[in-house]
C-alpha positions as CSV (number, residue, x, y, z in Angstrom):
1,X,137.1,88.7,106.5
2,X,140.8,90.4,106.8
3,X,142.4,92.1,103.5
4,X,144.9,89.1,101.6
5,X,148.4,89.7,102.6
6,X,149.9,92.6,100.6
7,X,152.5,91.3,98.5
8,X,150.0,89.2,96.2
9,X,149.7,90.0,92.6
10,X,146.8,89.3,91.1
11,X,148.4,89.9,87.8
12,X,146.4,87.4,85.6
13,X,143.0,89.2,87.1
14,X,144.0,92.6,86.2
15,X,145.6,91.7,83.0
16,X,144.7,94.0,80.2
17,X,143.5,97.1,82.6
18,X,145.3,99.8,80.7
19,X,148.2,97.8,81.7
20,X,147.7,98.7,85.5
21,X,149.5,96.0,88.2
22,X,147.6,96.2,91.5
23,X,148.7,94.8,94.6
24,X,147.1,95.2,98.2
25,X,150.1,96.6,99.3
26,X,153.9,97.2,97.8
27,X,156.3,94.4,98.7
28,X,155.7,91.3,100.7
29,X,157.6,90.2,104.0
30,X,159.9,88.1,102.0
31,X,161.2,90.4,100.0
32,X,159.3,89.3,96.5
33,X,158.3,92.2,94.1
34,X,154.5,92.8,94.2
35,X,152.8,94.8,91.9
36,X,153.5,98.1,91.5
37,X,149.9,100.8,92.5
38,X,149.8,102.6,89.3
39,X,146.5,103.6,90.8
40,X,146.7,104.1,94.3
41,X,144.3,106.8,94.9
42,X,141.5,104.0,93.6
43,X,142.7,101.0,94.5
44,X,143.3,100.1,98.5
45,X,142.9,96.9,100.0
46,X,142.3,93.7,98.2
47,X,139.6,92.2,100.2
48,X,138.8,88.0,99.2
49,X,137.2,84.7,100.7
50,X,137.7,81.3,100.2
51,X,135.6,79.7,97.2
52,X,134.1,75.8,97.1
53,X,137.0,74.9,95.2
54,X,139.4,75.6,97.3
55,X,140.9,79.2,95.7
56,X,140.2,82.6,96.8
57,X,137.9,84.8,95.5
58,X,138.9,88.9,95.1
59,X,136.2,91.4,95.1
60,X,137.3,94.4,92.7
61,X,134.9,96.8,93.5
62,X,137.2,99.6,93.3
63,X,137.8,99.0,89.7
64,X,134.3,100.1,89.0
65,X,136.0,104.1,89.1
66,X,138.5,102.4,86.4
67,X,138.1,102.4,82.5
68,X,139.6,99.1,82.7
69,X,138.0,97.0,80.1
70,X,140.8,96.5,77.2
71,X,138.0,96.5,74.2
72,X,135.1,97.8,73.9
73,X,132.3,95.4,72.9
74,X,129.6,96.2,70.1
75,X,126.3,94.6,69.4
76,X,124.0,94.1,65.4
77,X,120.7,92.4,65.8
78,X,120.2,90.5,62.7
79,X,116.2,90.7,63.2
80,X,114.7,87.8,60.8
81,X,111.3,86.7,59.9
82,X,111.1,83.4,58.8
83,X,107.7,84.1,57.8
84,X,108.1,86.0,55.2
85,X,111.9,85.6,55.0
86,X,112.5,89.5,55.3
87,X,115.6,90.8,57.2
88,X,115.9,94.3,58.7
89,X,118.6,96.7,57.8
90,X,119.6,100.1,57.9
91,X,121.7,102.7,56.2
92,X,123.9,104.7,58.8
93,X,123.3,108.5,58.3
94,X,126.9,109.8,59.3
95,X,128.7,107.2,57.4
96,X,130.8,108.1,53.8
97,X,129.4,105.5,52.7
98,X,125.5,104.4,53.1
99,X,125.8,100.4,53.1
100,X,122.7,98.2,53.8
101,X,123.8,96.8,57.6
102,X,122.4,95.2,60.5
103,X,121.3,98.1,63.1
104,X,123.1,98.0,66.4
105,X,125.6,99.7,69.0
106,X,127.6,99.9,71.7
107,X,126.7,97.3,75.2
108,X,125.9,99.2,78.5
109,X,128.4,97.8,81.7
110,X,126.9,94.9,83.0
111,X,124.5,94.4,80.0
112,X,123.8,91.0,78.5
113,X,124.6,90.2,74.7
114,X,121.0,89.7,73.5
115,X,119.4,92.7,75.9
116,X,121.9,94.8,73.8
117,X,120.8,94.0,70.8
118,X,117.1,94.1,71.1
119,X,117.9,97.4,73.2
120,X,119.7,98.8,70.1
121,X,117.5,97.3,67.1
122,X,114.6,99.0,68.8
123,X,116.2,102.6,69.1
124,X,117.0,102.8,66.1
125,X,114.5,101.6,64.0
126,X,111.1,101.5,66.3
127,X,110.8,97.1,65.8
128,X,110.7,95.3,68.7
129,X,112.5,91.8,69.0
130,X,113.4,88.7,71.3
131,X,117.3,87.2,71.1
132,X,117.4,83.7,69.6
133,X,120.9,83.3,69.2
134,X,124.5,84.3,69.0
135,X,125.6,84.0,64.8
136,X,129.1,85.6,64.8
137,X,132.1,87.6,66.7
138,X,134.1,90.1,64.8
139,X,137.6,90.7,66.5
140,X,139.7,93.7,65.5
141,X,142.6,96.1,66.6
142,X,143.4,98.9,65.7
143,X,140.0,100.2,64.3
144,X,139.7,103.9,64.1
145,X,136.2,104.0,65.7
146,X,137.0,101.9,69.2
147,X,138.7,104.9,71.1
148,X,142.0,103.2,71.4
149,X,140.5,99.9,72.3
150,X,140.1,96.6,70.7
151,X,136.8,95.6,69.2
152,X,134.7,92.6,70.1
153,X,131.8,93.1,67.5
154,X,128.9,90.6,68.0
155,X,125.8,89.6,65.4
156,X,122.9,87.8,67.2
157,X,119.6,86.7,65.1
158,X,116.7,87.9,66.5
159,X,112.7,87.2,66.0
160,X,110.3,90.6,65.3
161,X,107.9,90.7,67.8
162,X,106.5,93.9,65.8
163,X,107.0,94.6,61.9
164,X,105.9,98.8,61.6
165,X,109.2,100.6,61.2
166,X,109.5,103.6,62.8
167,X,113.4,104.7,62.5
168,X,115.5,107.1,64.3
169,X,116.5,109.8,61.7
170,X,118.9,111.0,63.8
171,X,120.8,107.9,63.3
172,X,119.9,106.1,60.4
173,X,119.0,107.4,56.8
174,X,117.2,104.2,55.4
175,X,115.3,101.2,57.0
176,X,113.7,98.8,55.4
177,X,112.2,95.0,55.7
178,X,114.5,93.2,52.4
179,X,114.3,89.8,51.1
180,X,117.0,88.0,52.6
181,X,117.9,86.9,48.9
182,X,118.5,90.7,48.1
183,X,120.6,90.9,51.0
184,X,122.6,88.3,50.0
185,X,123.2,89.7,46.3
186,X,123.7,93.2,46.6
187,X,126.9,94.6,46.7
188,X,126.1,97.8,48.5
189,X,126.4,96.2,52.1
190,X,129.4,96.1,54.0
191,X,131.6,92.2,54.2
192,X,130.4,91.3,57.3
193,X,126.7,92.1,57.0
194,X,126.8,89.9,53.3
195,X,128.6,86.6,55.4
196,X,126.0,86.9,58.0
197,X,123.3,87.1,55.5
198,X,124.4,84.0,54.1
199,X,124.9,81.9,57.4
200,X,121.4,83.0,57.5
201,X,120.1,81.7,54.1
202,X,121.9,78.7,55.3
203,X,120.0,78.8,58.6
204,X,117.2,79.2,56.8
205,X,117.1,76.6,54.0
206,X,119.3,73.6,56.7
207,X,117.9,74.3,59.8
208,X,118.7,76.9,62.5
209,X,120.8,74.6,64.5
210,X,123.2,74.1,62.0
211,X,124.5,78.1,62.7
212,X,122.7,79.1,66.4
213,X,125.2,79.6,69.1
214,X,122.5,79.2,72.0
215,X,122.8,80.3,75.5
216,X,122.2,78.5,79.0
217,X,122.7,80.2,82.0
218,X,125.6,77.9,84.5
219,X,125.9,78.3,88.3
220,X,129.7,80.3,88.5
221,X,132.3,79.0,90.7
222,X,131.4,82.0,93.2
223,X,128.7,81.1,95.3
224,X,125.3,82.7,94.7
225,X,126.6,83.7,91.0
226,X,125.3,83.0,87.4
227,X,127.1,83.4,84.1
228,X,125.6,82.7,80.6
229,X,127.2,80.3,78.1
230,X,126.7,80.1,74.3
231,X,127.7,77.4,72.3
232,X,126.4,74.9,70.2
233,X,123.0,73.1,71.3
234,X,123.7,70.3,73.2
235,X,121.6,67.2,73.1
236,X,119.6,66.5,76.5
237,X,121.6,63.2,77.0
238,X,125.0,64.8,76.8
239,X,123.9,67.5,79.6
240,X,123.3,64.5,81.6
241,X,125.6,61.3,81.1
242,X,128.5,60.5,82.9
243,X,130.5,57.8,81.2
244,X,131.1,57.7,77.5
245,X,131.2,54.3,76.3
């Protein structure tokens, strides 16, 4: 298929990428401003097709050599057994101060939300895990730790497939299985990890569906594509109906 015309901005796609405006080209025939190449060495030709609803569809592969994301995104596994009602937490070794906290990190590019999670719970501390759910999102700017970025920190309950800890001591100086109850009580913890632990006493004690963002994977408007949506459950017979009476 040929390049789009140069002259189009695709402002609203490129928002946020370290402010950069991309164009295919400079200026259009009629005279309009495009957007300025404040990249041109990585980004040449804007190269779309026509979707099935009627819009056009860009390929940005050449943003791939670009550290365009505007945040950077950071995962906790909240790794529950409902069992026994033990949660698993850490103490960061390189931190001032050693608060009880969910372990977790930093999400690879192009790395789902619950692979991240599992991925991170099991380096650091040796337990292996499935995702159940999204809990919570943490939005800040402006934090010291998120190389200039803002940061999208996300909390996802998980389910121990395996219960022997074996931590990384590299990263963490405690690790332990604690009564979710402690969790709740004790003050040495950091603000976030004591509201999640209670969501999850509520969880708990009302039912799991009363706090579970699940996920469902959706075809995308691109053909051949897949995205994954989480959001409350939604009964079977609201996927389904097509009048509401």
């Amino acid at each position: 298929m040929p390049p789009l015309p140069s002259g189009v901005c695709w402002r609203a796609v490129l928002a946020r990428a370290h402010s950069a405006r991309l164009s295919s080209g400079s200026r259009g025939a009629s005279g309009d401003a495009g957007c300025a190449q404040d990249h041109p060495a990585v980004v040449g030709e804007l190269r779309g097709e026509l979707d099935r609803f009627g819009g056009v569809s860009v390929r940005l592969g050449a943003l791939d050599r670009l550290d365009a994301a505007a945040f950077q995104r950071g995962l906790q596994g909240a790794v529950f057994d409902e069992n026994t009602r033990k949660i698993l937490v850490v103490q960061d070794r390189n931190k001032l101060k050693n608060m009880w906290k969910f372990p977790g990190g930093l999400s690879e590019p192009g790395e789902d939300i619950g692979d991240t999670a599992v991925r991170e719970v099991f380096e650091e501390t040796g337990i292996k895990s499935e995702f159940r759910s999204l809990l919570s999102i943490r939005q800040q700017h402006t934090n010291p730790g998120a190389f200039g970025k803002s940061d999208m920190y996300i909390i996802c309950r998980l389910q121990p497939c395996s219960f022997t800890i074996n931590f990384c001591q590299h990263e963490c100086l405690r690790c332990e299985w604690m009564d979710l109850n402690d969790l709740v009580k004790t003050e040495n913890t950091t603000p976030i990890t004591s509201r999640v632990a209670r969501l999850l006493l509520y969880g708990y004690r009302e039912g799991f569906d009363k706090i579970d963002l699940t996920m469902e994977e959706l075809p995308a408007v691109y053909t051949g594509l897949f995205y994954k949506l989480y959001h409350r459950k939604l009964p079977d017979k609201y996927k389904t109906m097509t009048l509401m009476d």
